[in-house]
N, C-alpha and C positions, 0 to 999 in steps of 0.2 A: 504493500500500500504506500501509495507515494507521501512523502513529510510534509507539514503548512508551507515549508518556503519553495515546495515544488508545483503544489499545486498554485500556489498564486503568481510564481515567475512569470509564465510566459502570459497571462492577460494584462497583467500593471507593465510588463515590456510592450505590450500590443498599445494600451491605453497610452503609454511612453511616446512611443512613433508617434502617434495618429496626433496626440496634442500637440508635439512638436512640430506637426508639418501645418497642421490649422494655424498654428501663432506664426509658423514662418513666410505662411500667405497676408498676415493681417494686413499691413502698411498697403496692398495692391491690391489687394479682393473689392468685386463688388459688395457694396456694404448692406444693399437691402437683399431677402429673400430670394431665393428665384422659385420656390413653390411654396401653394400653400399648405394646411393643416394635413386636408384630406390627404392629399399626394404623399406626404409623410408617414398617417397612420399606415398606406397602402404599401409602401414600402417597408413600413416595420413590421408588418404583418397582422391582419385583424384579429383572427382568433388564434385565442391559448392551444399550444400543441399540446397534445399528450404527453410528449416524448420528452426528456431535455435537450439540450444541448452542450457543446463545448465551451467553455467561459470565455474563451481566447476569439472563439468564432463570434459570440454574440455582441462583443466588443464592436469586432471588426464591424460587424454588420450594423448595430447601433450607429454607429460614425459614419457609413456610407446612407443614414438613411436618413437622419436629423440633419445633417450639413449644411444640406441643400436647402433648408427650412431655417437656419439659424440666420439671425441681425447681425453685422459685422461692429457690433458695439466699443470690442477694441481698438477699431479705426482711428486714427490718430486724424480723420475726420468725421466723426461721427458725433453731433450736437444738437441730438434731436433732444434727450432728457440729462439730465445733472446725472450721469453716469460713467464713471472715472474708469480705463482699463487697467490693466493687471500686470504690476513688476514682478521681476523673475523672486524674489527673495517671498514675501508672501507667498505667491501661489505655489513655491515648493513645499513654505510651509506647510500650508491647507492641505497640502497630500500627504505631509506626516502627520497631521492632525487627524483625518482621515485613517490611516495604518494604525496608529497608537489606539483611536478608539476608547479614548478618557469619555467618558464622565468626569465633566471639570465640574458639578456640582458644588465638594466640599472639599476645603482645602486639605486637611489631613489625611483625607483617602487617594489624593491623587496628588500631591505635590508637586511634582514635575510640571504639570500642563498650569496650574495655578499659581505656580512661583511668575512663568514668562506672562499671564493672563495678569497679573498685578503689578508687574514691573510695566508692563506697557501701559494697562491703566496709570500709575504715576506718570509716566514721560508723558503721556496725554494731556493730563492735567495739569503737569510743570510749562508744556509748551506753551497752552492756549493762556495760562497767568491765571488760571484759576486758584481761587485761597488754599492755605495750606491746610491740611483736613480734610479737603474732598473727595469723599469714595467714588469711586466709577466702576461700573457693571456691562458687559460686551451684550447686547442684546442683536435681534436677528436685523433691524434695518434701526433706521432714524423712526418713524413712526412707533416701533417696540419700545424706545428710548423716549422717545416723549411720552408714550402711554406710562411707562414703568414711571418716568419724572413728575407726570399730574397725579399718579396717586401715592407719591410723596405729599407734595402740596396738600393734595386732599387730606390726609391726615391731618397733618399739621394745622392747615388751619379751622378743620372741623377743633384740632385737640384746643386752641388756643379758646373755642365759647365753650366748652365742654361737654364733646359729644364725641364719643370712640370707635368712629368707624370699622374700626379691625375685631371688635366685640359686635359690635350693635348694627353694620351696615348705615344704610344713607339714609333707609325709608324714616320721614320721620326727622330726620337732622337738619339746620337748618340748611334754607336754601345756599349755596355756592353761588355767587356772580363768579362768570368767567370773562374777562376784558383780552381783545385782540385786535389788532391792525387791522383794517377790513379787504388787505391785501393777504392775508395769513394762509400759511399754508395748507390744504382740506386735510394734512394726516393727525393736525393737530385736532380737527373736525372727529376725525375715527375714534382720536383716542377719546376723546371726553362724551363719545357717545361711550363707549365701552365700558367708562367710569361712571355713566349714570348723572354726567355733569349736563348735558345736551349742549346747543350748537350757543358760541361765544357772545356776547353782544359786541358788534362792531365797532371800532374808535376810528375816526378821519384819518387817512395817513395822505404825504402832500404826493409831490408829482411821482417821486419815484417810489411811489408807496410803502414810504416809513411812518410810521405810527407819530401825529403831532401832540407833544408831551402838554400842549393846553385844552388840546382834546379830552387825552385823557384823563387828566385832573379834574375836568367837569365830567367826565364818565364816572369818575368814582366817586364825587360828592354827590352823585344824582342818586345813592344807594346806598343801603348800609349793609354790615352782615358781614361774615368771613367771603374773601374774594383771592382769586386769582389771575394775575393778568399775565399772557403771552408772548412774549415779545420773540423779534426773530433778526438774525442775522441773518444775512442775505435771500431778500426778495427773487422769485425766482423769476419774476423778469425782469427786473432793473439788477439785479446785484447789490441792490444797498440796504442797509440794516437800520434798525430803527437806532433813534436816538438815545442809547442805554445811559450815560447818567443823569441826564434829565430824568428819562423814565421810570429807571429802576427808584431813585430817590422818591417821586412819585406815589410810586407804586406802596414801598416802606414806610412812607408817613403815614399810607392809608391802612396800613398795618397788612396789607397783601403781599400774598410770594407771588414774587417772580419769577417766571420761567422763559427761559430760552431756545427756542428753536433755529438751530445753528447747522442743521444739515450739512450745507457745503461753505457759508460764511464763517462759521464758525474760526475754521483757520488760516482765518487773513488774523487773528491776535498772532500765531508762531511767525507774521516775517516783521522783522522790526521795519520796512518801508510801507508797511498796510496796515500796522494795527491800529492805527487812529482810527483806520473806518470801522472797529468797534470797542471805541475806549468806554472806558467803564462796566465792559460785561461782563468785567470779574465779581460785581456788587452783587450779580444777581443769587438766587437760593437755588435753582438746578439748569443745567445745560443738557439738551441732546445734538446727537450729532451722526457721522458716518464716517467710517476710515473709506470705504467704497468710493466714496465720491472724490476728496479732494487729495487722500489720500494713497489711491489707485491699489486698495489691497483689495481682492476677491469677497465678493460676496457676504452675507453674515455677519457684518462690522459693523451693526449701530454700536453706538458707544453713549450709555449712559450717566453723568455726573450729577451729585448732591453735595452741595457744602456740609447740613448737616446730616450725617448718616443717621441718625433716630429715627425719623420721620420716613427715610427710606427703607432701611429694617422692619419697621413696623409693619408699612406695608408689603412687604417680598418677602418676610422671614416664612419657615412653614420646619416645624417639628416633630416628628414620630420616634416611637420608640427605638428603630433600626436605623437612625441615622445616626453615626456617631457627631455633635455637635463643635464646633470649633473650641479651642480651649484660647486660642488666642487669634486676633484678625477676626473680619468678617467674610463669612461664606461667600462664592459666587450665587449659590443658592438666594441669598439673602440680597442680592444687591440687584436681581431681572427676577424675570418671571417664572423660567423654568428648573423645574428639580433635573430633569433628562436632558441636560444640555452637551455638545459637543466644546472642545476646549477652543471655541473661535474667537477667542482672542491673539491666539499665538500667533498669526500673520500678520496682526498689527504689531505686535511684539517684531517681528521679523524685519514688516518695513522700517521702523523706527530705529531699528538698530542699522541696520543698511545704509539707511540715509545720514543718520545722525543728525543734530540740533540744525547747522547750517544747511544741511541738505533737504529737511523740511521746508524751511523757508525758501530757501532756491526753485521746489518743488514747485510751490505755492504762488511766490514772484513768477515762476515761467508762466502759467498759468494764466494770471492776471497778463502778463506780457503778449500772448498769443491772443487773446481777447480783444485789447487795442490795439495789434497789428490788424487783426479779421475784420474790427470797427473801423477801420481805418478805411482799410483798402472797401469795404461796402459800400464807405460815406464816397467813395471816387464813381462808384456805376452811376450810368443816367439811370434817374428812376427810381432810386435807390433811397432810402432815406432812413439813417440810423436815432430812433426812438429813446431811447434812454443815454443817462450818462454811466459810460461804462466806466465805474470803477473797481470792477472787480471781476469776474468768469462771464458775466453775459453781455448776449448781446442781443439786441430785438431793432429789425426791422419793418419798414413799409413799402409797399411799389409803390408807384406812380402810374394809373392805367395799366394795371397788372391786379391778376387776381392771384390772393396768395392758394390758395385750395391747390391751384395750376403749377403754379411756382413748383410748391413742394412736390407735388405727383413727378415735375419733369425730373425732379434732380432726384425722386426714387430710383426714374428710369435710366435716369444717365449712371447713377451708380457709382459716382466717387466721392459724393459728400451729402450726409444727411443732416438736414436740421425741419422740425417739426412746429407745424403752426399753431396760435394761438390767440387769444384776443384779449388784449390790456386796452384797458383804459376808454372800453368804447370803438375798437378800432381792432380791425385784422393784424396780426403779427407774423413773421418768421422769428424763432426765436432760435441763436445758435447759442448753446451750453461747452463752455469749453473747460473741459474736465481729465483729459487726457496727458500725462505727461508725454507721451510722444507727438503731441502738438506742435508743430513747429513753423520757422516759415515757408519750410516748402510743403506743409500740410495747409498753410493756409493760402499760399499761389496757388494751390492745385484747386480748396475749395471757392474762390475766387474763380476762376474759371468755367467753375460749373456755373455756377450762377448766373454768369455771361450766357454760359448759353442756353440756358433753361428760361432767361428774359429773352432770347432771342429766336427760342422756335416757337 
């Protein structure tokens, strides 16, 4: 009978190839699909056989049958969503994350995956200048991470009129105001339906849709009662963040926590040339965010932060007999949602160490740098008319006697640069998201080009 490491050679060698030859197409492949759903399930096969198969075989097959149906998202032109591609140091991780098959739940059962799961959490929190104390928790995206953050909040400020949500539930407690930018993002919408908070009351935010801190100060003297307000770094179609010490101050007089949705803005605080564009978001009481996006680690990388960890235990902690409990630190268990979690944090652990201090910010700056190159050369086409002030990943345009719907469809078909439409502000958009460290400027002459000629057929 053949040993574990014979049986699994030759599939993880098969899965080996087949990835390395997909990533060494990225930079030159068409980015959109060439079929669709149906064409794929047909090709994978409809019905369950009887019979098995060979592991090595069903790889292969797997890869010749999905391929042709997958987005070329790692495209170092591809700015349809805030969706960042994948450096080689993480996603090796994520395949020994994968192999090892921890349960990073509890730190003295698995120590290994929990020690690199916690050192990254710190470098996280060191980068972005967040206060000393701040626990942070790897949850599955940004939206897990804000959900996990508001029922922090929600604790806490139910605990502050005296009402124990984690004994006694909502029904019953008083009402929560929840205050957001009326530009906010909908995952913030998911979570606080999921917490039984319902959808936020809106506050005025100005052009580029940042939240105006005299807005909100009349939003919260219009009300009384435990309250929570929203706030976000980086708008996802301007790129600008609300006014965090105005707001957070704000916010704290009216004796409300603060929350931060920082998805991809977030880490403009790690380059010392961008952090103005969110000073003062160290004041706030929890941050969410994503190493995915601007941090280019694979998949699975919300990243959760609380200044005070109470409030966040209280809601994530969960206890049974057969758990052995921490004797010292706080669980991963206790800090996100899931008891059954894989150790994904370790590939942000990876990228962080790869890059180091300077190389985040470097990361970060190119970033913001390929953005006002792409805004640049757009703001030169006839017809073309760049919408926002970009100071930071995006960019959002308009035609001139052009229908975006059109736009976008031709440059599906032309196939070397994707970006996806939308409507701000009353007004049809192209919005390109530049999220990709292999962005560069011949990623961005090439998707300049397209656009030429997708205004031109």
């Amino acid at each position: 009978m053949p040993g574990v490491a014979d049986e699994f050679h030759e599939p993880l060698e098969t899965a080996a190839r087949l990835a390395g030859r997909w990533l060494d197409g990225i930079r030159d492949r068409r980015i959109a699909p060439s079929v669709g759903i149906d064409e794929v399930k047909d090709a994978l096969g409809r019905e369950l056989a009887d019979g098995g198969m060979d592991a090595a075989l069903v790889v292969e097959e797997l890869s010749a049958a999905v391929e042709p149906g997958l987005i070329v998202m790692q495209s170092p032109r591809f700015f349809g969503w805030v969706i960042g591609g994948t450096a080689p140091a993480p996603l090796a991780a994520d395949w020994l994350v994968t192999a090892w098959d921890q349960n990073a739940a509890l730190r003295e059962v698995t120590p290994g995956v929990n020690a690199a799961e916690e050192l990254a959490a710190e470098w996280t929190c060191d980068l972005l200048g967040l206060p000393e104390g701040t626990v942070a928790g790897f949850t599955t995206g940004a939206t897990t991470a804000n959900l996990v953050a508001l029922a922090a909040a929600r604790h806490a400020v139910l605990e502050r009129v005296g009402w124990d949500d984690a004994a006694d539930g909502i029904q019953g407690a008083p009402r929560i105001r929840v205050l957001a930018g009326d530009e906010h993002h909908p995952s913030v919408d998911v979570a606080l339906r999921w917490l039984g908070l319902g959808r936020p009351i809106d506050v005025p935010t100005d052009r580029q849709g940042a939240i105006l801190p005299d807005a909100l100060a009349a939003a919260l003297a219009g009300g009384s009662g435990p309250a929570i307000v929203c706030l976000q770094a980086g708008n996802i179609h301007s790129g600008a963040s609300d006014p965090f010490e105005a707001c957070i101050g704000i916010a704290h007089a009216a004796g409300a926590w603060a929350h931060v949705d920082g998805a991809f803005g977030l880490w403009a605080a790690a380059s010392g040339r961008l952090r103005h564009l969110v000073a003062g978001v160290e004041e706030a009481d929890s941050w969410a965010t994503d190493a995915h996006k601007t941090l280019n680690v694979p998949y699975d990388a919300g990243i959760v932060a609380v200044a005070d960890p109470a409030p966040l235990v209280a809601a994530m902690t969960m206890h049974a007999a057969y758990l052995p409990a921490a004797e010292t630190g706080i669980d991963a268990a206790d800090r996100v949602l899931e008891l059954s979690r894989r150790a994904r944090g370790v590939p942000t652990y990876a990228a962080l160490r790869a890059l180091g201090r300077s190389g985040v910010a470097d990361l970060v700056d190119g970033l913001a740098d390929s953005a006002t190159a792409l805004a640049e050369g757009l703001g030169r086409i006839d017809g073309v008319e760049v919408l926002n002030e970009v100071v930071f990943t995006q960019v959002c345009v308009g035609f001139e006697g052009h229908d975006v719907a059109t736009i976008a469809r031709a440059l599906d078909v032309d196939g070397v640069a994707l970006a996806h439409p939308s409507r701000w502000r009353g007004r049809d958009i192209l919005r390109f998201s530049v999220s990709n460290r292999a962005t560069d400027a011949a990623a961005a002459d090439a998707t300049l080009d397209a656009v030429r000629r997708a205004l031109a057929g």
